[in-house]
C-alpha positions in Angstrom: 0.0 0.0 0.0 1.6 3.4 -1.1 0.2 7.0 -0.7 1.5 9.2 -3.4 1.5 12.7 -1.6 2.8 16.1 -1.4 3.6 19.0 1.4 0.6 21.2 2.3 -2.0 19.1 0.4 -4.9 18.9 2.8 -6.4 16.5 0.9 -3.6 14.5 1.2 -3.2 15.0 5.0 -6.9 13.1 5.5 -6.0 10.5 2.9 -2.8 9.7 5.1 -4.3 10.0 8.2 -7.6 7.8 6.9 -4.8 5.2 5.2 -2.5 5.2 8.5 -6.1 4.2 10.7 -7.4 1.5 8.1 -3.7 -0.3 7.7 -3.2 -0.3 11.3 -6.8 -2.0 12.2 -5.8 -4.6 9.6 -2.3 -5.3 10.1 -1.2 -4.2 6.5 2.0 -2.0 6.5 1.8 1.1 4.0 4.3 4.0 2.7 3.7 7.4 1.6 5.8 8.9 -1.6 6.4 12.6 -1.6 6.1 13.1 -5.6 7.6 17.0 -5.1 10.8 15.5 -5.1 10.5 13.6 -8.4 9.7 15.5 -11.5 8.2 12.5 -13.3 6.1 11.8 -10.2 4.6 15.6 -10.3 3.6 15.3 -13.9 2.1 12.3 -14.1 0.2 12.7 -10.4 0.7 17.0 -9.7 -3.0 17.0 -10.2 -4.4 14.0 -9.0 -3.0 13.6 -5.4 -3.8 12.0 -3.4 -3.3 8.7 -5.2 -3.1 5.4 -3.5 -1.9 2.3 -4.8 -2.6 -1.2 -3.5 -0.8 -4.0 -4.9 1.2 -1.7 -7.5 -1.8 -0.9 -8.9 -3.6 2.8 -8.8 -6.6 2.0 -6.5 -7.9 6.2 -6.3 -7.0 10.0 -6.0 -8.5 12.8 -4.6 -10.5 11.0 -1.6 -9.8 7.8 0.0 -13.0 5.6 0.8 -12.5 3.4 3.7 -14.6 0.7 2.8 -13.3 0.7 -0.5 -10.0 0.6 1.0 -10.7 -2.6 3.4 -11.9 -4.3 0.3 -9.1 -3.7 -1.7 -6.5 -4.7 1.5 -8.3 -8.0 2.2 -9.0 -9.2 -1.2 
Protein backbone atom coordinates (compact mmCIF):
# COMPACT_ATOMS: atom_id res chain seq x y z
CA UNK A 1 0.00 0.00 0.00
CA UNK A 2 1.63 3.42 -1.07
CA UNK A 3 0.23 7.05 -0.72
CA UNK A 4 1.47 9.22 -3.42
CA UNK A 5 1.53 12.69 -1.64
CA UNK A 6 2.81 16.08 -1.35
CA UNK A 7 3.60 19.05 1.41
CA UNK A 8 0.62 21.24 2.29
CA UNK A 9 -2.02 19.08 0.44
CA UNK A 10 -4.91 18.94 2.76
CA UNK A 11 -6.44 16.54 0.89
CA UNK A 12 -3.59 14.46 1.17
CA UNK A 13 -3.18 14.99 4.98
CA UNK A 14 -6.91 13.11 5.52
CA UNK A 15 -5.97 10.49 2.94
CA UNK A 16 -2.76 9.71 5.10
CA UNK A 17 -4.28 10.00 8.24
CA UNK A 18 -7.60 7.79 6.87
CA UNK A 19 -4.80 5.23 5.19
CA UNK A 20 -2.50 5.18 8.46
CA UNK A 21 -6.11 4.19 10.74
CA UNK A 22 -7.41 1.50 8.10
CA UNK A 23 -3.70 -0.27 7.69
CA UNK A 24 -3.19 -0.31 11.26
CA UNK A 25 -6.84 -1.96 12.24
CA UNK A 26 -5.83 -4.59 9.61
CA UNK A 27 -2.30 -5.30 10.07
CA UNK A 28 -1.22 -4.22 6.53
CA UNK A 29 1.97 -2.00 6.47
CA UNK A 30 1.85 1.08 3.97
CA UNK A 31 4.32 4.03 2.69
CA UNK A 32 3.72 7.42 1.58
CA UNK A 33 5.80 8.86 -1.61
CA UNK A 34 6.38 12.64 -1.62
CA UNK A 35 6.15 13.07 -5.59
CA UNK A 36 7.62 17.02 -5.06
CA UNK A 37 10.76 15.45 -5.09
CA UNK A 38 10.53 13.60 -8.39
CA UNK A 39 9.71 15.52 -11.49
CA UNK A 40 8.23 12.50 -13.26
CA UNK A 41 6.06 11.76 -10.18
CA UNK A 42 4.65 15.59 -10.35
CA UNK A 43 3.61 15.25 -13.86
CA UNK A 44 2.05 12.31 -14.08
CA UNK A 45 0.21 12.71 -10.38
CA UNK A 46 0.66 16.98 -9.69
CA UNK A 47 -3.01 17.03 -10.18
CA UNK A 48 -4.42 13.96 -8.99
CA UNK A 49 -3.04 13.57 -5.40
CA UNK A 50 -3.78 12.00 -3.38
CA UNK A 51 -3.27 8.71 -5.19
CA UNK A 52 -3.11 5.44 -3.53
CA UNK A 53 -1.86 2.32 -4.76
CA UNK A 54 -2.63 -1.16 -3.48
CA UNK A 55 -0.77 -4.00 -4.87
CA UNK A 56 1.20 -1.67 -7.45
CA UNK A 57 -1.81 -0.93 -8.93
CA UNK A 58 -3.61 2.82 -8.80
CA UNK A 59 -6.58 1.96 -6.52
CA UNK A 60 -7.95 6.24 -6.25
CA UNK A 61 -6.99 10.03 -6.01
CA UNK A 62 -8.50 12.81 -4.56
CA UNK A 63 -10.49 11.01 -1.56
CA UNK A 64 -9.75 7.77 0.04
CA UNK A 65 -13.01 5.57 0.76
CA UNK A 66 -12.48 3.39 3.73
CA UNK A 67 -14.61 0.68 2.82
CA UNK A 68 -13.34 0.75 -0.55
CA UNK A 69 -9.99 0.60 1.00
CA UNK A 70 -10.72 -2.63 3.39
CA UNK A 71 -11.92 -4.28 0.31
CA UNK A 72 -9.05 -3.67 -1.75
CA UNK A 73 -6.50 -4.72 1.45
CA UNK A 74 -8.34 -8.05 2.19
CA UNK A 75 -8.96 -9.24 -1.23
Amino acid sequence: MVVYSKPGCHLCEDAVALVDRVCAELGVTWSEVDISTDAELMREYGEQIPVTFVDGRQHDFWRVDPERLRTALTA
